[in-house]
PyMOL CGO cylinders between C-alpha atoms (Angstrom):
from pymol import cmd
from pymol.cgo import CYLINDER

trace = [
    CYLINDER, 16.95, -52.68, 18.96, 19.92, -55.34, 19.19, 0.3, 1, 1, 1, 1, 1, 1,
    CYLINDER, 19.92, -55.34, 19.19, 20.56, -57.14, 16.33, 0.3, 1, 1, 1, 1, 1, 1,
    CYLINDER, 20.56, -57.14, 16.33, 22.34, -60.57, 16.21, 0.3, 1, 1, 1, 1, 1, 1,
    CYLINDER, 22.34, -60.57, 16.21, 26.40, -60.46, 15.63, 0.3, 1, 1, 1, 1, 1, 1,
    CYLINDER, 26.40, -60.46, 15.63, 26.99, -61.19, 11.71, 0.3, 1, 1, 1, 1, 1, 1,
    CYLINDER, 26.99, -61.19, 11.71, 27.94, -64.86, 11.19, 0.3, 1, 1, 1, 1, 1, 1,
    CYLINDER, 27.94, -64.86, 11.19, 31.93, -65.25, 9.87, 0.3, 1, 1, 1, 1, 1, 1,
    CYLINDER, 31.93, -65.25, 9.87, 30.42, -65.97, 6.47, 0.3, 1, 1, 1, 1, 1, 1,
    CYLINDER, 30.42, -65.97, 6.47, 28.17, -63.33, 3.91, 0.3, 1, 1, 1, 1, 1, 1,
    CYLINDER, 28.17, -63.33, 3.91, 24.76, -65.46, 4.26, 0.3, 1, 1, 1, 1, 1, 1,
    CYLINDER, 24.76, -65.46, 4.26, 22.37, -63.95, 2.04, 0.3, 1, 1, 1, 1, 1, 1,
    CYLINDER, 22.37, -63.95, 2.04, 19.12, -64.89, 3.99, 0.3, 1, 1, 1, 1, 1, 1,
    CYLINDER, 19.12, -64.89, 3.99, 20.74, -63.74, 7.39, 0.3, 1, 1, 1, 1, 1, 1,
    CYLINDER, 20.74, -63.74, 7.39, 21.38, -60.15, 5.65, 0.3, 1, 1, 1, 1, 1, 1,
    CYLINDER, 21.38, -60.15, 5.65, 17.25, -60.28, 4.40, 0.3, 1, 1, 1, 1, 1, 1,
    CYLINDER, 17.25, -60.28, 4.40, 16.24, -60.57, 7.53, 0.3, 1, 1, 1, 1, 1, 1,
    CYLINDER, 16.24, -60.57, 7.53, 18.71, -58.29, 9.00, 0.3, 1, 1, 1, 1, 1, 1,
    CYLINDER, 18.71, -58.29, 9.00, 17.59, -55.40, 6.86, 0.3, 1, 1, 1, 1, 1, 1,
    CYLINDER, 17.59, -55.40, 6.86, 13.78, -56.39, 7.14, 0.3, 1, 1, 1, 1, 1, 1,
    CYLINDER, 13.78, -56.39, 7.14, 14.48, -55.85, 11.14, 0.3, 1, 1, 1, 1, 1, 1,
    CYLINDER, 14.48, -55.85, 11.14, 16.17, -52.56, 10.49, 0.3, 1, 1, 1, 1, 1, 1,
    CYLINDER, 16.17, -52.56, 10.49, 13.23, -51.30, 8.23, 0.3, 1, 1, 1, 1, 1, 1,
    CYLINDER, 13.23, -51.30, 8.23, 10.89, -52.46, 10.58, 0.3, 1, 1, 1, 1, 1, 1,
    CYLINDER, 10.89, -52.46, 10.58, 12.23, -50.73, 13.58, 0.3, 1, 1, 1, 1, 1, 1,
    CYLINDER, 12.23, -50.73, 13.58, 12.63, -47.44, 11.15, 0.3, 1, 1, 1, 1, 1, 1,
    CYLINDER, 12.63, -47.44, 11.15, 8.85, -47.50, 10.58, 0.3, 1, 1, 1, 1, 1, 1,
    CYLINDER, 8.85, -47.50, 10.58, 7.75, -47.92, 14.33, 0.3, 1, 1, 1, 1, 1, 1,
    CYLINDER, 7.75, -47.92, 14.33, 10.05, -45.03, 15.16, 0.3, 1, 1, 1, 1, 1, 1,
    CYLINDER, 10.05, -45.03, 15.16, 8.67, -41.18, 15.87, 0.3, 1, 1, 1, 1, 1, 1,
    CYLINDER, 8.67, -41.18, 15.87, 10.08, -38.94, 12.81, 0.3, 1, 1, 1, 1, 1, 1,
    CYLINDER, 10.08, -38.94, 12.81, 11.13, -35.36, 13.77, 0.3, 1, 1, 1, 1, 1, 1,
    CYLINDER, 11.13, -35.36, 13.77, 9.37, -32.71, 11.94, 0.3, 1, 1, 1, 1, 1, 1,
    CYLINDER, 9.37, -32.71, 11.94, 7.04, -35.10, 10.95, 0.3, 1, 1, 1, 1, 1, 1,
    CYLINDER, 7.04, -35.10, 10.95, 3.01, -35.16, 11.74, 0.3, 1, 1, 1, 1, 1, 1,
    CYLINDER, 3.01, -35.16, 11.74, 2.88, -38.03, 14.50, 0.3, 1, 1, 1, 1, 1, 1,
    CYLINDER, 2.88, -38.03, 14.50, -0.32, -39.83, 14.78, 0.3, 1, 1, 1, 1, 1, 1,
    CYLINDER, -0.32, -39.83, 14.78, -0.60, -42.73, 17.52, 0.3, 1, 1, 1, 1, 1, 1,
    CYLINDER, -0.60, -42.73, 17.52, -3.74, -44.66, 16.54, 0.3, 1, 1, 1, 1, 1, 1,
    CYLINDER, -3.74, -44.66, 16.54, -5.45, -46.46, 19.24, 0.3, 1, 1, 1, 1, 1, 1,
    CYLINDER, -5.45, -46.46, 19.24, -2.14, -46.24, 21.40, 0.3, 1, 1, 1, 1, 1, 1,
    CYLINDER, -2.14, -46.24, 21.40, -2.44, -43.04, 24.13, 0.3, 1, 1, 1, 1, 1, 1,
    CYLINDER, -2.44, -43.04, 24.13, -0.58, -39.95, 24.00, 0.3, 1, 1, 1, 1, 1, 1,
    CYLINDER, -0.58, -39.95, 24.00, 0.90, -39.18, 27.68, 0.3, 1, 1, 1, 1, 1, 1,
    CYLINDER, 0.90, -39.18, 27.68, 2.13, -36.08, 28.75, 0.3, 1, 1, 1, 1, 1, 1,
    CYLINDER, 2.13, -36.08, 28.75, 3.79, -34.92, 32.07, 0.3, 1, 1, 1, 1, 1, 1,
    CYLINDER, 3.79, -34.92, 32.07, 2.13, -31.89, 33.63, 0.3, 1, 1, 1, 1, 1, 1,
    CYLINDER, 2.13, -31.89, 33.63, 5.25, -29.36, 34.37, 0.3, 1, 1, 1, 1, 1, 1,
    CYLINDER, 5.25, -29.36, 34.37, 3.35, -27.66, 37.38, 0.3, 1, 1, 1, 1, 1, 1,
    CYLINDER, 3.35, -27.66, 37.38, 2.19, -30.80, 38.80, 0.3, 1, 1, 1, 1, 1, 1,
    CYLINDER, 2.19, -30.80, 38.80, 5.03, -33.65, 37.65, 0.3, 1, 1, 1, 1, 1, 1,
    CYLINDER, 5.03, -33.65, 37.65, 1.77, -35.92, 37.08, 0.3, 1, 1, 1, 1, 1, 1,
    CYLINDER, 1.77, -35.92, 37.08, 1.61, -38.30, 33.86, 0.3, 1, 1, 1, 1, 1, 1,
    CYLINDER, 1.61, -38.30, 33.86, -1.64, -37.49, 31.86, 0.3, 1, 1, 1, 1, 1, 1,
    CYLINDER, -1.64, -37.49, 31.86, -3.07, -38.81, 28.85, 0.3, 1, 1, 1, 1, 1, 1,
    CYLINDER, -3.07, -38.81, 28.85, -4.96, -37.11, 26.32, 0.3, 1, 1, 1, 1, 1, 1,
    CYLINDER, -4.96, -37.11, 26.32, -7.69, -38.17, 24.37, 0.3, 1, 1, 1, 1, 1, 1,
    CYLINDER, -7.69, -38.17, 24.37, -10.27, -36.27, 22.53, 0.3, 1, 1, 1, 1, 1, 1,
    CYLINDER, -10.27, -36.27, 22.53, -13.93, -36.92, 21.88, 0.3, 1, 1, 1, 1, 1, 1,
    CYLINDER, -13.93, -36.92, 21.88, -16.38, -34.83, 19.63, 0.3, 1, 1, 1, 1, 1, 1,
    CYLINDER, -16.38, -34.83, 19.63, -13.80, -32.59, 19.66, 0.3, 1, 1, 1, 1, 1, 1,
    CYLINDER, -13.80, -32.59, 19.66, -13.61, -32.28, 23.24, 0.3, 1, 1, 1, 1, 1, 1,
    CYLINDER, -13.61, -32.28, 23.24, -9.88, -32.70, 24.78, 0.3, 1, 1, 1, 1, 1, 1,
    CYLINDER, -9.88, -32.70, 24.78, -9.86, -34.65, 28.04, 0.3, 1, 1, 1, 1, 1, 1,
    CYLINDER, -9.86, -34.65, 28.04, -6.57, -35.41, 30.37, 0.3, 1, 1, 1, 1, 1, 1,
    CYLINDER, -6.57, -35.41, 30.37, -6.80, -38.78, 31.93, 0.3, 1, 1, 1, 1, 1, 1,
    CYLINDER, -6.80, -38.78, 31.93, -4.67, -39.22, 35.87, 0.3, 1, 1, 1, 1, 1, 1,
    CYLINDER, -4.67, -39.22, 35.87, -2.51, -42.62, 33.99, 0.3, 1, 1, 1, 1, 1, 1,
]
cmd.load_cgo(trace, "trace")
């Protein structure tokens, strides 16, 4: 995240939206010791025998690893 330089004055509505992109990038950020669910986004993995990327999805309750 790169924020813009603060302006040589205190301007109240700079500082709003400074802190609204701060809390913003907070939220979109993976928490540690947290559950992490990703939605409709994919969940890639990198096989440690193989070095291939893999995504993982899961259907019926079927898990499937997709070549990405």
């Amino acid at each position: 995240m790169k924020l813009r330089p603060p302006g040589p004055t205190y301007d109240r509505q700079q500082e709003a939206d400074r802190i609204r992109q701060i809390e913003q990038a907070d939220r979109e950020n993976h928490k540690r010791g947290k559950d992490l669910e990703v939605g409709s986004a994919r969940l890639i993995v990198r096989d440690t025998a193989t070095g291939a990327r893999v995504s993982i999805r899961v259907t019926n309750g079927a898990i499937f690893f997709d070549p990405v």
